[in-house]
C-alpha positions as CSV (number, residue, x, y, z in Angstrom):
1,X,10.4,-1.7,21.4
2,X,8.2,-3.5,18.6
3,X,9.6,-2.7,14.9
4,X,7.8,-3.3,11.8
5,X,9.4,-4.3,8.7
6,X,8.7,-5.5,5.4
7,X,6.6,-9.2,5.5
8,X,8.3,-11.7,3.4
9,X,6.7,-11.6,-0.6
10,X,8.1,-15.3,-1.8
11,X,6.2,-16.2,-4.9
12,X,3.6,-13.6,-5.0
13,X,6.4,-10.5,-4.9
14,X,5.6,-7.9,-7.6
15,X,8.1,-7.0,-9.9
16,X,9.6,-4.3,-10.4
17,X,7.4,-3.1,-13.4
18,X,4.5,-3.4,-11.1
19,X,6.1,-0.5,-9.5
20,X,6.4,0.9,-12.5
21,X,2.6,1.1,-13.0
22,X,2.0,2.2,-9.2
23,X,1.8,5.9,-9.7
24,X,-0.9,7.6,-7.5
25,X,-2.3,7.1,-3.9
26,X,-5.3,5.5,-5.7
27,X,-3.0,2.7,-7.9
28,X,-1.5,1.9,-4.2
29,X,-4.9,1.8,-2.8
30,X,-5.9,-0.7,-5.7
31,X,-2.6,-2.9,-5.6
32,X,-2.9,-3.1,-1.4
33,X,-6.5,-4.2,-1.9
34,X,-5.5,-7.0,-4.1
35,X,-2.8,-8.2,-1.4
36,X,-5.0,-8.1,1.2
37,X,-7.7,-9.7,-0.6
38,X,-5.3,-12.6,-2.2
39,X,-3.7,-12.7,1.5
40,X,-7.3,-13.8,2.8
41,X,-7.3,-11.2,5.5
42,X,-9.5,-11.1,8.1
43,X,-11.1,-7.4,9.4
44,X,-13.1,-6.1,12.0
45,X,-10.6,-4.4,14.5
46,X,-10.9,-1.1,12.8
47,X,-11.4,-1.6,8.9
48,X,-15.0,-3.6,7.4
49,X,-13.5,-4.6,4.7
50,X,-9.5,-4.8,2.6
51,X,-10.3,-1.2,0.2
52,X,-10.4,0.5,3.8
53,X,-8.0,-1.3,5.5
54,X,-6.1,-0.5,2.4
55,X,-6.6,3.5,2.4
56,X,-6.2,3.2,5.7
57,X,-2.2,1.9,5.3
58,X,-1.5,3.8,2.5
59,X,-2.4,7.1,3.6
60,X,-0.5,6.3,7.1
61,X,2.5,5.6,5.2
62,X,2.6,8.5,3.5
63,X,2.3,10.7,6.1
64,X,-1.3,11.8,4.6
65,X,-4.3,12.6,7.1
66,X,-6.2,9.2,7.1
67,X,-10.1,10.8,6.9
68,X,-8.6,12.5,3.7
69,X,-8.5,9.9,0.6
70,X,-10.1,11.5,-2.0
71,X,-8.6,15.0,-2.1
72,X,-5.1,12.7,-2.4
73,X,-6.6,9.8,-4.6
74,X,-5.3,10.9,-7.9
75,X,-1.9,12.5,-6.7
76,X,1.0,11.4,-8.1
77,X,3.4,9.9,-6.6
78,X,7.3,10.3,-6.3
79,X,9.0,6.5,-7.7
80,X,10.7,6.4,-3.7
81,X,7.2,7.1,-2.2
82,X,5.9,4.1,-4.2
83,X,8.8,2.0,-2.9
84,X,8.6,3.2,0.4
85,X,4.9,2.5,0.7
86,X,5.3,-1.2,-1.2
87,X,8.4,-2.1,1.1
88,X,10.3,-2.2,-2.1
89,X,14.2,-2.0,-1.9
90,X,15.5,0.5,-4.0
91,X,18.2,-1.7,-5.4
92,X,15.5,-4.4,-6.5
């Protein structure tokens, strides 16, 4: 059985005020596509490019229906939700 967990941030890990600015589906969507981007990942097994790779992760993680992003864009989000998605620790 394959389990996923969090990949290793080192130097580039946000802190914890960048959660604080995290707070709706569409401030995930942006922060994931700058990971992605900065991570020099490579698509074509699914996603074209890192914004729908991005929505793609994000609305999986939060349980949302993934051909949905724009009725959830703007929703706000619960502080655990934005940890939960950002594989943030609650203790920091």
């Amino acid at each position: 059985m394959n389990t996923l967990s969090p990949l290793p941030l080192g130097r580039h890990a946000p802190c914890i005020q960048d959660a604080a600015s995290l707070k709706t589906v569409r401030d995930l969507v942006r922060h994931a596509v700058s990971r992605l981007s900065h991570a020099q990942v490579a698509f074509g097994h699914g996603c074209l490019d890192a914004h729908d790779e991005a929505v793609a992760l994000v609305l999986w993680a939060l349980h949302l229906p993934p051909e949905r992003y724009e009725p959830y864009a703007d929703a706000a989000l619960s502080p655990d939700e934005v940890r939960q998605v950002a594989g943030w620790s609650s203790t920091g």
